[in-house]
DRENKE-270222 format. One record per residue (C-alpha): residue number from 1; z, y, x; residue in one letter; chain. Coordinates in steps of 0.02 Angstrom, whole numbers, m for minus. Example, Ala and Ser with C-alpha at 12.3 -4.5 7.8 and 13.67 -1.06 7.14 Angstrom:
+-----+--------+--------+--------+------+------+
! pos !     pz !     py !     px ! code ! unit !
+-----+--------+--------+--------+------+------+
!   1 !    390 !   m225 !    615 !    A !    A !
!   2 !    357 !    m53 !    684 !    S !    A !
+-----+--------+--------+--------+------+------+
//
This chain:
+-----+--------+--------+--------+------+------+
! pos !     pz !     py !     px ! code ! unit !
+-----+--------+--------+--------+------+------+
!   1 !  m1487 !    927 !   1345 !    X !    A !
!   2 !  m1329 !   1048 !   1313 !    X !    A !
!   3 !  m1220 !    875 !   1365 !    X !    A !
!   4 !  m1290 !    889 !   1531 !    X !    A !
!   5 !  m1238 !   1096 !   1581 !    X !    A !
!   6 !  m1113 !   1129 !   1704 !    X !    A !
!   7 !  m1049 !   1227 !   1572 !    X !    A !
!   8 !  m1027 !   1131 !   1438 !    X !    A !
!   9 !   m821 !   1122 !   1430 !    X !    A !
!  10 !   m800 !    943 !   1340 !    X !    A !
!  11 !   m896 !    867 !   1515 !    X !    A !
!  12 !   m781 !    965 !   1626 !    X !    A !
!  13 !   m628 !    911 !   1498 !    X !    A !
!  14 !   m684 !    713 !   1539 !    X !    A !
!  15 !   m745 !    738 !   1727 !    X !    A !
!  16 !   m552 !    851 !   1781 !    X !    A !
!  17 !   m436 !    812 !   1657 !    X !    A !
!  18 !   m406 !    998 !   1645 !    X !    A !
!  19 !   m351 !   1097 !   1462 !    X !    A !
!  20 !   m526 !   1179 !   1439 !    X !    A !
!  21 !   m545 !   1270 !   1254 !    X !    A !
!  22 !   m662 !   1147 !   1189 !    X !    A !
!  23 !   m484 !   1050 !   1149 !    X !    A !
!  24 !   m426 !   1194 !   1043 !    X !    A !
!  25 !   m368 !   1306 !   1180 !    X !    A !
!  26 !   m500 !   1441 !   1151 !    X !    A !
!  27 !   m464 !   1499 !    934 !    X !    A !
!  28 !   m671 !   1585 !    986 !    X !    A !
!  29 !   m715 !   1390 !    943 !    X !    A !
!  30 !   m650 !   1287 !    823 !    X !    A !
!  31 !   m688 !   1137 !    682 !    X !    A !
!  32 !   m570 !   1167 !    523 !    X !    A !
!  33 !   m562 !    983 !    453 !    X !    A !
!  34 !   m448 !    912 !    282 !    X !    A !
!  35 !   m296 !    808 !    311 !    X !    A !
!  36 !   m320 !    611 !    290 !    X !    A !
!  37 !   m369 !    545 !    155 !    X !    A !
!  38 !   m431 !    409 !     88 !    X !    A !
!  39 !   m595 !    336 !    m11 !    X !    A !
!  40 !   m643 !    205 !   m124 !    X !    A !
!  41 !   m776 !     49 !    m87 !    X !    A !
!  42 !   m963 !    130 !   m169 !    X !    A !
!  43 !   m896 !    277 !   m220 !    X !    A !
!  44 !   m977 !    460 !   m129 !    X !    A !
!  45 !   m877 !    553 !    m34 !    X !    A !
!  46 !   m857 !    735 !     33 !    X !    A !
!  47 !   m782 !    800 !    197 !    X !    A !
!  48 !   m746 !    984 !    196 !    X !    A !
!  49 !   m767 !   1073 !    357 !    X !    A !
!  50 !   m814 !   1232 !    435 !    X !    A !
!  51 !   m830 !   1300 !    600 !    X !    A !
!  52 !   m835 !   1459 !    711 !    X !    A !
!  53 !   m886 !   1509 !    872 !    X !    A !
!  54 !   m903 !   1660 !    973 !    X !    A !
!  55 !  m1051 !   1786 !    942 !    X !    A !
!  56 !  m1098 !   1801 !   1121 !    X !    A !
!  57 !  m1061 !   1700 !   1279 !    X !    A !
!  58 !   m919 !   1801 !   1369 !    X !    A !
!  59 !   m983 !   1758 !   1561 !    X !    A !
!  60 !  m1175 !   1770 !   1506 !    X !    A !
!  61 !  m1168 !   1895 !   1363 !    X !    A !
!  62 !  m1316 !   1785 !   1280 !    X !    A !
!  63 !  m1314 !   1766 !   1106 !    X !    A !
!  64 !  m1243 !   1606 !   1042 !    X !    A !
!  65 !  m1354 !   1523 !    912 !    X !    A !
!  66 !  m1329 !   1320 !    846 !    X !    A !
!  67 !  m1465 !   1228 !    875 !    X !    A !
!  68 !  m1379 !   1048 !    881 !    X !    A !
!  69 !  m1253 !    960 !    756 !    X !    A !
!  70 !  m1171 !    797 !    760 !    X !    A !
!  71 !  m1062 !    711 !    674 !    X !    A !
!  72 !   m974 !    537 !    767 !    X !    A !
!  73 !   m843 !    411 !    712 !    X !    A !
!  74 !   m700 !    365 !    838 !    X !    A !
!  75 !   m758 !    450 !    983 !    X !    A !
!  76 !   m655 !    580 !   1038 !    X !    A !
!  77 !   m810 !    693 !   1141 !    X !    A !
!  78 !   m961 !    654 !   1017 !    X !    A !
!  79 !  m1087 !    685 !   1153 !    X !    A !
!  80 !  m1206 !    622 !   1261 !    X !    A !
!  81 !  m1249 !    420 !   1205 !    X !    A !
!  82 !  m1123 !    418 !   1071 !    X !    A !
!  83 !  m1155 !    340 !    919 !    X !    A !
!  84 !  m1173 !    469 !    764 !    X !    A !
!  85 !  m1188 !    443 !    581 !    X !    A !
!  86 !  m1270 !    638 !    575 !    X !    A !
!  87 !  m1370 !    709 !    712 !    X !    A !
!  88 !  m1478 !    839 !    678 !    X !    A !
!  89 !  m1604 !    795 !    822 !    X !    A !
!  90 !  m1632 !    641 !    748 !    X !    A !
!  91 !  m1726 !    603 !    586 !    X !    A !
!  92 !  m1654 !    444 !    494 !    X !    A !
!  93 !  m1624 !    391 !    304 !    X !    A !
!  94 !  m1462 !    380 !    316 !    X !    A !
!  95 !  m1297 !    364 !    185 !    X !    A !
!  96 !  m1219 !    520 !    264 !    X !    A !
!  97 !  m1286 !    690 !    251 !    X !    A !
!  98 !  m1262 !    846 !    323 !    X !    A !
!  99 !  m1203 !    973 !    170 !    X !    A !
! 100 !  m1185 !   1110 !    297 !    X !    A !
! 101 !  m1274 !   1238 !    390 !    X !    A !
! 102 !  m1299 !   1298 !    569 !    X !    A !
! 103 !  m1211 !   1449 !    532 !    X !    A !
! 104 !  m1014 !   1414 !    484 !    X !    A !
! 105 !  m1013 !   1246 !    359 !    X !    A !
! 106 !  m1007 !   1077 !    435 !    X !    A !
! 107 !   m996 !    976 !    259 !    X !    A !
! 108 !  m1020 !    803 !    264 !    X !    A !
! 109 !  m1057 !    686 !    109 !    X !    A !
! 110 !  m1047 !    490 !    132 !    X !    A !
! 111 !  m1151 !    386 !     17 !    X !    A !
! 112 !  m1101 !    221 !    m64 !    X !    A !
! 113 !   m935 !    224 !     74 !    X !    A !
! 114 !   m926 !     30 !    154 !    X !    A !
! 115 !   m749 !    m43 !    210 !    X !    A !
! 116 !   m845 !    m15 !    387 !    X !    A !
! 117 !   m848 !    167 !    368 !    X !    A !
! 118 !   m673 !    198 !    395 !    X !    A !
! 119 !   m650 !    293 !    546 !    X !    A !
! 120 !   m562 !    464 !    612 !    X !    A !
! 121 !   m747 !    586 !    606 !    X !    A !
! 122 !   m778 !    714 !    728 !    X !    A !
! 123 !   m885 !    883 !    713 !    X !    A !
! 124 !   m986 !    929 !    885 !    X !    A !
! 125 !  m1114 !   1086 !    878 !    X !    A !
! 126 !  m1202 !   1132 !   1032 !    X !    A !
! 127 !  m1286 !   1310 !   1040 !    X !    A !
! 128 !  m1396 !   1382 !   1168 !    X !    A !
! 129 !  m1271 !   1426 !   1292 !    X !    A !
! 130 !  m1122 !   1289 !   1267 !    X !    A !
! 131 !  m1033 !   1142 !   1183 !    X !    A !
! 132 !   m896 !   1108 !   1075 !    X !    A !
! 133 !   m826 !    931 !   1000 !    X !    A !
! 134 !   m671 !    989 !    871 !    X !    A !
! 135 !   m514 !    898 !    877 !    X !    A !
! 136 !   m407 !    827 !    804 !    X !    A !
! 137 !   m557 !    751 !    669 !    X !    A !
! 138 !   m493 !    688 !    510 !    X !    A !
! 139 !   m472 !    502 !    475 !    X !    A !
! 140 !   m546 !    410 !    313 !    X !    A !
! 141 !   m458 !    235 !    251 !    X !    A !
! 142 !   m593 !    142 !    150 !    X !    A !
! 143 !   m528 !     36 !      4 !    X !    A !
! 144 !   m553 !    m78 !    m93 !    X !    A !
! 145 !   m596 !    m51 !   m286 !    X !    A !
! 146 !   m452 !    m25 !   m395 !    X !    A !
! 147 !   m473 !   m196 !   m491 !    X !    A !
! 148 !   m626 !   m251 !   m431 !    X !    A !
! 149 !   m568 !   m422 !   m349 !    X !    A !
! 150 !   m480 !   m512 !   m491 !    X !    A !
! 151 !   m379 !   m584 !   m357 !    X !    A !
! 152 !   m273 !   m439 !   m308 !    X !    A !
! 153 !   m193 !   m386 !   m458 !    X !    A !
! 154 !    m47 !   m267 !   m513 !    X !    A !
! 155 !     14 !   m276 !   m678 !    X !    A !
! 156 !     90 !   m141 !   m774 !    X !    A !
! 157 !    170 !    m72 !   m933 !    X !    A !
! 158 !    120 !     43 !  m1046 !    X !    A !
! 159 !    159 !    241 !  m1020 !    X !    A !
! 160 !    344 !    257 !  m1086 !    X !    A !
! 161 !    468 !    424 !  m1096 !    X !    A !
! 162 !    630 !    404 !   m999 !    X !    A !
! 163 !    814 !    501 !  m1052 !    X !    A !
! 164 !    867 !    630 !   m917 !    X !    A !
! 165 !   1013 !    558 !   m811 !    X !    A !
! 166 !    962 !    359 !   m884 !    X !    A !
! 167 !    927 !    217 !   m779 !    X !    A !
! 168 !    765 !    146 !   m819 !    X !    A !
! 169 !    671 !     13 !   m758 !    X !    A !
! 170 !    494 !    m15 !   m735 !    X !    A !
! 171 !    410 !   m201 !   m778 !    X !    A !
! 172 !    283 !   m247 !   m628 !    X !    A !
! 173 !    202 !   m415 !   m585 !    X !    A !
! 174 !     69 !   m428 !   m437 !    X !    A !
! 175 !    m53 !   m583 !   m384 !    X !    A !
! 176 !   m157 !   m599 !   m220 !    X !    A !
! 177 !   m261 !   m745 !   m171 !    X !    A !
! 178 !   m177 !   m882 !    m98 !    X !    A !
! 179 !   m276 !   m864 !     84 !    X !    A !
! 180 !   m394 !   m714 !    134 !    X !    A !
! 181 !   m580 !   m732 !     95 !    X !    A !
! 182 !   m662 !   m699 !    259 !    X !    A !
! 183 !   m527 !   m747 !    386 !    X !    A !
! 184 !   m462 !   m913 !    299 !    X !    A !
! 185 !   m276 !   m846 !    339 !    X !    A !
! 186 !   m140 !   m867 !    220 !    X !    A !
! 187 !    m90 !   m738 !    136 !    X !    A !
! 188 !    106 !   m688 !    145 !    X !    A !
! 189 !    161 !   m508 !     78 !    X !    A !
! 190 !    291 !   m440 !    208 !    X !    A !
! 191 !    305 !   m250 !    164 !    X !    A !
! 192 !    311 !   m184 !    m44 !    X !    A !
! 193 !    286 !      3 !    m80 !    X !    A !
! 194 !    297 !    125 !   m226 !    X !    A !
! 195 !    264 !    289 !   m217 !    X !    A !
! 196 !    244 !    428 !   m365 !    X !    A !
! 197 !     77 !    539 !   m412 !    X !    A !
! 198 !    m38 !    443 !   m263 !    X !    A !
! 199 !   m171 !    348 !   m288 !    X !    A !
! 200 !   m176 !    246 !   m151 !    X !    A !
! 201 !     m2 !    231 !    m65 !    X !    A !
! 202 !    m50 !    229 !    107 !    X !    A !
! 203 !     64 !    283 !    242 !    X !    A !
! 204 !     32 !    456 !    249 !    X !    A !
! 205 !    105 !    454 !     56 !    X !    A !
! 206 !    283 !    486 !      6 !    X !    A !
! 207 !    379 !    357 !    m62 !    X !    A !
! 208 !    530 !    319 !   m171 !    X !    A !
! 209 !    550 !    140 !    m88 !    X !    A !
! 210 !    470 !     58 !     49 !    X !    A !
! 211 !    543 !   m127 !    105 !    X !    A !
! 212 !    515 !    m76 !    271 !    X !    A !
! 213 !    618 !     54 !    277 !    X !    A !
! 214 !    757 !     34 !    174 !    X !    A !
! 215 !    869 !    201 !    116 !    X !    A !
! 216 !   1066 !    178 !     99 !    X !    A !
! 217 !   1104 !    246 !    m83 !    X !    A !
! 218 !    937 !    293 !   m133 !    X !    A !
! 219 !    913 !    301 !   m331 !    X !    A !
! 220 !    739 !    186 !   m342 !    X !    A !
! 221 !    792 !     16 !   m332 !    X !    A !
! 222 !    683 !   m134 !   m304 !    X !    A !
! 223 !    699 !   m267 !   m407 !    X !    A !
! 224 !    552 !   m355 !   m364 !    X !    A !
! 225 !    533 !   m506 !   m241 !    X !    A !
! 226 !    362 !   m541 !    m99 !    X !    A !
! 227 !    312 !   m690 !   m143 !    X !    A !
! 228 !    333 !   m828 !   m259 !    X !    A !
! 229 !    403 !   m967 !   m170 !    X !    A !
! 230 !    303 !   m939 !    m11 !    X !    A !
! 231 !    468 !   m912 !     88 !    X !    A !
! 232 !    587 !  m1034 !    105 !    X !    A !
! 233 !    746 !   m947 !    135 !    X !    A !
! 234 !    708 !   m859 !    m32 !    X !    A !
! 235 !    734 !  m1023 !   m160 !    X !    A !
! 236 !    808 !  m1071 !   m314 !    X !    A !
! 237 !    832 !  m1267 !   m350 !    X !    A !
! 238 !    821 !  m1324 !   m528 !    X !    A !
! 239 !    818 !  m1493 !   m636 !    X !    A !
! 240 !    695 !  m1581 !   m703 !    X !    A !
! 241 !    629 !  m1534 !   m851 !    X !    A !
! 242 !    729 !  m1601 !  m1016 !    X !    A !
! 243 !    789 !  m1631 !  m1196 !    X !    A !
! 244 !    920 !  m1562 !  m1277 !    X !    A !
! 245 !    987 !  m1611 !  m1446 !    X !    A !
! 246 !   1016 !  m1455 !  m1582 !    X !    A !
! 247 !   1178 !  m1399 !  m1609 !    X !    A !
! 248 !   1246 !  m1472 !  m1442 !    X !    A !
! 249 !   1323 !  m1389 !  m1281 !    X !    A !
! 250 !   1184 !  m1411 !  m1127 !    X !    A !
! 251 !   1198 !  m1366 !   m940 !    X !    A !
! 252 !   1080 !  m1319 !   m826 !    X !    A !
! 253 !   1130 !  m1349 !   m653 !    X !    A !
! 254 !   1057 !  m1223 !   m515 !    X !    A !
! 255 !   1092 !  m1163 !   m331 !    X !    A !
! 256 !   1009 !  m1034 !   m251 !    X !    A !
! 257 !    969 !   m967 !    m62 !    X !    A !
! 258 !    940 !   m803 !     23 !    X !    A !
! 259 !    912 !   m759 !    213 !    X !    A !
! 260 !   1077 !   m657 !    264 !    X !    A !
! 261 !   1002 !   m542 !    375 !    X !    A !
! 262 !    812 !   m510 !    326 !    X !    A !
! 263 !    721 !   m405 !    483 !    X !    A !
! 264 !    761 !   m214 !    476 !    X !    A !
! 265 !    907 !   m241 !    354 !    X !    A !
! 266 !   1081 !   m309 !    331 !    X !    A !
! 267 !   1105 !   m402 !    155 !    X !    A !
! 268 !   1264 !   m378 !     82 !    X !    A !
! 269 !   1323 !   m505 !    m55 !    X !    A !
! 270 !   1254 !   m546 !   m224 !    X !    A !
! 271 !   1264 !   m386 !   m334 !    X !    A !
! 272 !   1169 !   m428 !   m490 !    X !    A !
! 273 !   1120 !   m618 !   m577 !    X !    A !
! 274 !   1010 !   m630 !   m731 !    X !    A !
! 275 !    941 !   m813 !   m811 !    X !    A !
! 276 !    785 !   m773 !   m938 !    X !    A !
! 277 !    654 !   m888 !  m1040 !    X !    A !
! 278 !    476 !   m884 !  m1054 !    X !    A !
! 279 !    463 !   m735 !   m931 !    X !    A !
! 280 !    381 !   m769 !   m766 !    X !    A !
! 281 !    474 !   m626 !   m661 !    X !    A !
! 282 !    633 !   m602 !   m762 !    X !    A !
! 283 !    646 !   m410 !   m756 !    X !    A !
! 284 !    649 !   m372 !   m960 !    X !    A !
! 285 !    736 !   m492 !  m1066 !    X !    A !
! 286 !    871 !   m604 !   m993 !    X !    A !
! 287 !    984 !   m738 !  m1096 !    X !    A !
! 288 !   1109 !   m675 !   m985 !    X !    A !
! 289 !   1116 !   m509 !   m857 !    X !    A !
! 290 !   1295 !   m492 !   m773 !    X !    A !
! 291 !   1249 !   m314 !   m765 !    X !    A !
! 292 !   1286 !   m297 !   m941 !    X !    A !
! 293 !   1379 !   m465 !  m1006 !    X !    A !
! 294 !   1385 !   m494 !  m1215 !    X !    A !
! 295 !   1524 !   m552 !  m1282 !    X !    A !
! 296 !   1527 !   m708 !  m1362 !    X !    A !
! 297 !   1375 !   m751 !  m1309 !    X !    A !
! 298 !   1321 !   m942 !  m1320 !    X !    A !
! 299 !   1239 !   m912 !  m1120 !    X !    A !
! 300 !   1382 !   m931 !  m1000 !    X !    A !
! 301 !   1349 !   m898 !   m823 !    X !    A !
! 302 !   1477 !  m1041 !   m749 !    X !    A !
! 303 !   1466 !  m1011 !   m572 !    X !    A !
! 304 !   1460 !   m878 !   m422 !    X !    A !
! 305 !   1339 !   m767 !   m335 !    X !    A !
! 306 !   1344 !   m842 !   m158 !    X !    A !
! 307 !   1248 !  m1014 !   m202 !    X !    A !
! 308 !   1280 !  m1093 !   m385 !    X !    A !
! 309 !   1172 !  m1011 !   m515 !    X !    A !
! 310 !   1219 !  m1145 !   m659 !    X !    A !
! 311 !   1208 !  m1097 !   m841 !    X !    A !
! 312 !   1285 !  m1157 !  m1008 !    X !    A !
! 313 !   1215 !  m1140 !  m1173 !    X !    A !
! 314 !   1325 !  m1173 !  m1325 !    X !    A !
! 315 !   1279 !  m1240 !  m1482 !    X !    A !
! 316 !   1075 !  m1262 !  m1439 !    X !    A !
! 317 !    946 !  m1181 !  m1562 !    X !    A !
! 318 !    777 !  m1242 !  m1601 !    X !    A !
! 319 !    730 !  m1042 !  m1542 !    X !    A !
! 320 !    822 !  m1095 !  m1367 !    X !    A !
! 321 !    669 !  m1209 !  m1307 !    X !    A !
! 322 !    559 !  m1117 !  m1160 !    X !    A !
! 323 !    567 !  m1101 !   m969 !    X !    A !
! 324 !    705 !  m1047 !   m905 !    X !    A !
! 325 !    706 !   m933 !   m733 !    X !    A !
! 326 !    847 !   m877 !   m624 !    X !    A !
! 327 !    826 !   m705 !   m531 !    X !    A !
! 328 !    965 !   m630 !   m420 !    X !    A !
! 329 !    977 !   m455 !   m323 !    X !    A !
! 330 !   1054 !   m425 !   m163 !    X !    A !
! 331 !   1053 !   m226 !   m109 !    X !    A !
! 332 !    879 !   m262 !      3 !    X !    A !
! 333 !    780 !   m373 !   m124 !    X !    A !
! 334 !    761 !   m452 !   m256 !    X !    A !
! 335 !    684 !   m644 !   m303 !    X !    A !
! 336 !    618 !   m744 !   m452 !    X !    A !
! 337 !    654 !   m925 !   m422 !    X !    A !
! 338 !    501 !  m1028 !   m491 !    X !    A !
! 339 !    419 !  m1118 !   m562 !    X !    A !
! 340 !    602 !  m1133 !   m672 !    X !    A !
! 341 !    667 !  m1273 !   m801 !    X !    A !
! 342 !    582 !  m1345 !   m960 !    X !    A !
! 343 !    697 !  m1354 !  m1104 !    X !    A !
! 344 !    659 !  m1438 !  m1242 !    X !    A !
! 345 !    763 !  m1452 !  m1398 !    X !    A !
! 346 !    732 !  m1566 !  m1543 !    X !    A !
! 347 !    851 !  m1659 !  m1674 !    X !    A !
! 348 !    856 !  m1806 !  m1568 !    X !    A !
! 349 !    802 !  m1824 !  m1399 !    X !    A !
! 350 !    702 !  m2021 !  m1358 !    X !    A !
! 351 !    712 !  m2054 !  m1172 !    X !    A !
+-----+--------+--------+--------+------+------+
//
């Protein structure tokens, strides 16, 4: 076998630790591979790639002709006993197959792609006279279906055109199961990402926000929260549900938490309140938004923005029954206190 020559530069790489030009040093050999990317669960995929090596042996001056290629997943030297999805020496029905030739294409297509298949591939040809394994390989993230598990879920609005220079916001709401599937572990969201024109955002994308990484000033706000309810120094404390007779002035008493330094970030104050009904996340329509207060407005907003979150509503309506939430802002996150207050009003309230 090639693997086995003296010559063959990737076993002198592993056996002296020396810079041979089977890692790139040589441009005679080389494996042109895409950048990253990633692939759907069941769908087929295609790896570009091409290759080139020298037309003659420069010690031997014999002819260099391919008669061996292989492709491997995580293996940095793709020789000898390593495991292959692709080896041409070897005759198998398998979901990946060789698009290529022996001659300057290395294509690869992946059939039906598995969660298993993700994995940084390598290219390795052998010829008659010597070996090479390309570096760096490219690296495939298998996902899962966009909306196959009703479980994990993001909701959004309809397309919509924004004003030049405007502030806009965009509606969102997101579900995941309560514990994973396979591993039993509870499931708690600790990093939120958007990112524009990318299918996937994964962390070779660009994004406008990233709760990991915070920007000072940056124009894309998040006004979204992690979880609902699943951490405790994120909480809002309401009443009971009750009655409230028409016509009458009604309080709803409220207090609110937030950590006041969450990890990678320093919270500064309070900068934005809003109480809304019959809206689960509060992002849309408010009864009340300090952000942009109406005047004489029957909701009052009686209290602060370090813990009290109470709110007064004059002169009750029949309309004015639903469930009402209270969401604040700080400048690292935002939160949805649930499950809210039931507010019922009638002409006369029985207790």
């Amino acid at each position: 076998m090639t693997d086995m020559l003296s010559n063959d530069r990737q076993t002198d790489r592993e056996t002296d630790h020396q810079t041979d030009r089977v890692l790139g040093a040589d441009p005679d050999w080389h494996v042109e591979y895409p950048e990253p990317f990633c692939v759907v669960e069941g769908s087929t995929t295609t790896i570009p790639c091409s290759f080139t090596h020298p037309v003659v042996h420069k010690e031997t001056g014999v002819e260099h002709r391919v008669n061996r290629v292989v492709w491997c997943p995580d293996h940095r030297i793709c020789q000898g006993n390593t495991f292959s999805v692709y080896d041409s020496n070897v005759s198998a029905d398998s979901r990946f197959l060789y698009l290529g030739d022996r001659v300057r294409s290395c294509t690869l297509q992946i059939i039906k792609t598995e969660k298993r298949d993700t994995a940084t591939y390598r290219f390795r040809f052998e010829t008659n006279a010597d070996g090479y394994t390309g570096p760096p390989g490219v690296r495939i993230n298998v996902t899962r279906a966009l909306g196959a598990d009703p479980d994990w879920h993001v909701e959004y609005p309809e397309p919509f055109c924004v004003v030049e220079g405007s502030t806009t916001t965009i509606p969102c709401s997101f579900t995941h199961p309560v514990v994973h599937k396979e591993t039993g572990v509870e499931c708690r969201v600790n990093r939120v990402v958007w990112c524009p024109d990318n299918e996937f955002c994964l962390d070779t994308t660009s994004y406008v926000y990233d709760s990991s990484n915070v920007v000072a000033d940056s124009r894309f706000l998040y006004l979204g929260d992690r979880a609902l309810g699943a951490d405790p120094d994120w909480h809002v404390e309401y009443p009971k549900p009750f009655c409230v007779v028409e016509g009458s002035t009604t309080t709803i008493p409220c207090s609110f938490t937030h950590p006041v330094v969450p990890k990678g970030t320093v919270v500064k104050p309070v900068n934005w309140v809003l109480w809304c009904t019959d809206y689960k996340f509060c992002w849309s329509t408010s009864v009340y938004d300090s952000s942009n207060i109406v005047a004489n407005s029957r909701f009052v907003y009686l209290e602060d923005r370090v813990g009290n979150c109470t709110l007064q509503i004059i002169k009750t309506e029949k309309r004015d029954a639903g469930t009402y939430r209270f969401r604040f802002k700080t400048n690292a996150a935002g939160y949805t206190g649930q499950p809210g207050v039931r507010i019922t009003v009638t002409s006369k309230c029985y207790f």
